[in-house]
C-alpha positions as CSV (number, residue, x, y, z in Angstrom):
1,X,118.8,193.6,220.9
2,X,121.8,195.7,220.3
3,X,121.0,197.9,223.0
4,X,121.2,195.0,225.3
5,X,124.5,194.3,224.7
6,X,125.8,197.7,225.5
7,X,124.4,197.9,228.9
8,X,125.2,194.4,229.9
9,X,129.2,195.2,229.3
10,X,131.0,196.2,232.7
11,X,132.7,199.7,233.4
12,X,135.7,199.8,233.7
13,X,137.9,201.6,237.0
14,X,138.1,205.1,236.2
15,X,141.2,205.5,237.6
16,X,142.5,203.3,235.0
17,X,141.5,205.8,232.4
18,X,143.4,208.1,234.0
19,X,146.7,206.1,234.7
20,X,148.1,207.5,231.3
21,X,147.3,211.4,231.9
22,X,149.0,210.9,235.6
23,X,152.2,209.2,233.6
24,X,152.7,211.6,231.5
25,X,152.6,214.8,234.1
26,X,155.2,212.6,236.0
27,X,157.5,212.2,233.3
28,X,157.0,216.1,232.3
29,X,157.6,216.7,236.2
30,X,160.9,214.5,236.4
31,X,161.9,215.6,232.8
32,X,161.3,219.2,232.8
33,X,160.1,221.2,235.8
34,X,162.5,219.8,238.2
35,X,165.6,220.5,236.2
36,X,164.6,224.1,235.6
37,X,163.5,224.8,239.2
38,X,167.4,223.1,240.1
39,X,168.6,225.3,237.4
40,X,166.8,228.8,238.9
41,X,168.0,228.5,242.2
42,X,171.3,227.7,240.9
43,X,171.3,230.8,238.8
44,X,170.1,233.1,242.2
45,X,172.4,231.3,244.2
46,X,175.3,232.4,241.7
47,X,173.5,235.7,241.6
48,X,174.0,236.3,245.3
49,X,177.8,235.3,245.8
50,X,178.7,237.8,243.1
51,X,181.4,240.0,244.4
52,X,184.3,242.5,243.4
53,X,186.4,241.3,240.9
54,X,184.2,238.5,239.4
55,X,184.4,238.4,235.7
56,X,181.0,238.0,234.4
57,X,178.7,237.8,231.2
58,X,175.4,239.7,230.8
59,X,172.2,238.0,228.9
60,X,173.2,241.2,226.5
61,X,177.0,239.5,225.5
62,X,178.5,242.1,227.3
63,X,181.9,240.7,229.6
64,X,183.4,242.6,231.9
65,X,184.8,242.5,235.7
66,X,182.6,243.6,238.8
67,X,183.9,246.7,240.4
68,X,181.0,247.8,242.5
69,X,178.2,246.1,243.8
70,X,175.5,248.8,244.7
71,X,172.8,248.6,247.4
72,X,169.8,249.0,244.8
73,X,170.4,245.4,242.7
74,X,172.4,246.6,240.3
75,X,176.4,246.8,239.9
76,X,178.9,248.0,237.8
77,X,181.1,246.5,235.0
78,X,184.7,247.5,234.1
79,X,184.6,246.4,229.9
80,X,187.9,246.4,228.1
81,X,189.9,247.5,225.9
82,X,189.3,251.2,226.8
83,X,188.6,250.6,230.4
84,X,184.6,251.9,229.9
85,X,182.6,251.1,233.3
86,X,178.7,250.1,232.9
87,X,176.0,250.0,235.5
88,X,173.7,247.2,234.9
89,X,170.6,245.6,236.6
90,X,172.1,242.1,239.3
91,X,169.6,240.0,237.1
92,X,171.2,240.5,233.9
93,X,174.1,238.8,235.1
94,X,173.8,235.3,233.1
95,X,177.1,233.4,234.1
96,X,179.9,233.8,236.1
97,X,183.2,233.3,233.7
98,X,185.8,232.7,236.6
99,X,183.9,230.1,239.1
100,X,187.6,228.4,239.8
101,X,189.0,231.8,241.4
102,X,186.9,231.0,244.0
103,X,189.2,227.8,245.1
């Protein structure tokens, strides 16, 4: 009799049961991957307008002004107090310390 009762009770839309898993990779969408895609290009668009005279801070902590900008991605650093110059790799750059020279 039991078994009955089970079959006789109507499916529901499968898409319903779904409805929650397609919220939440919304939210995750609008929450996370869009600011971080906003915040890449951002970061290579910064990346690309560097030039001479930029002061500039490396992922490593290291600040220093652009004095070079070679043809193989990298460029070099002019460090103070003692005037030491450093070659580092473009993507290391992590910020750009003087954005308001540029107005």
């Amino acid at each position: 009799m039991s078994l009955l009762l089970l079959q006789s009770v109507p499916q529901g839309n499968p898409i319903l049961g779904f409805l929650p898993l397609i919220l939440i990779f919304g939210i995750f969408y609008f929450l996370l991957f869009l600011p971080m895609q906003r915040q890449r290009k951002n970061q290579q668009k910064m990346l690309t307008n560097l030039k001479n005279g930029d002061v500039v801070s490396t992922s490593g902590g290291i600040i220093g002004s652009i004095v070079a900008l070679n043809s193989d991605d990298t460029l070099v650093l002019r460090v103070k107090p003692d005037n030491v110059k450093l070659q580092v790799a473009r993507s290391a750059v992590a910020s750009l310390l003087n954005p308001e020279s540029d107005k």
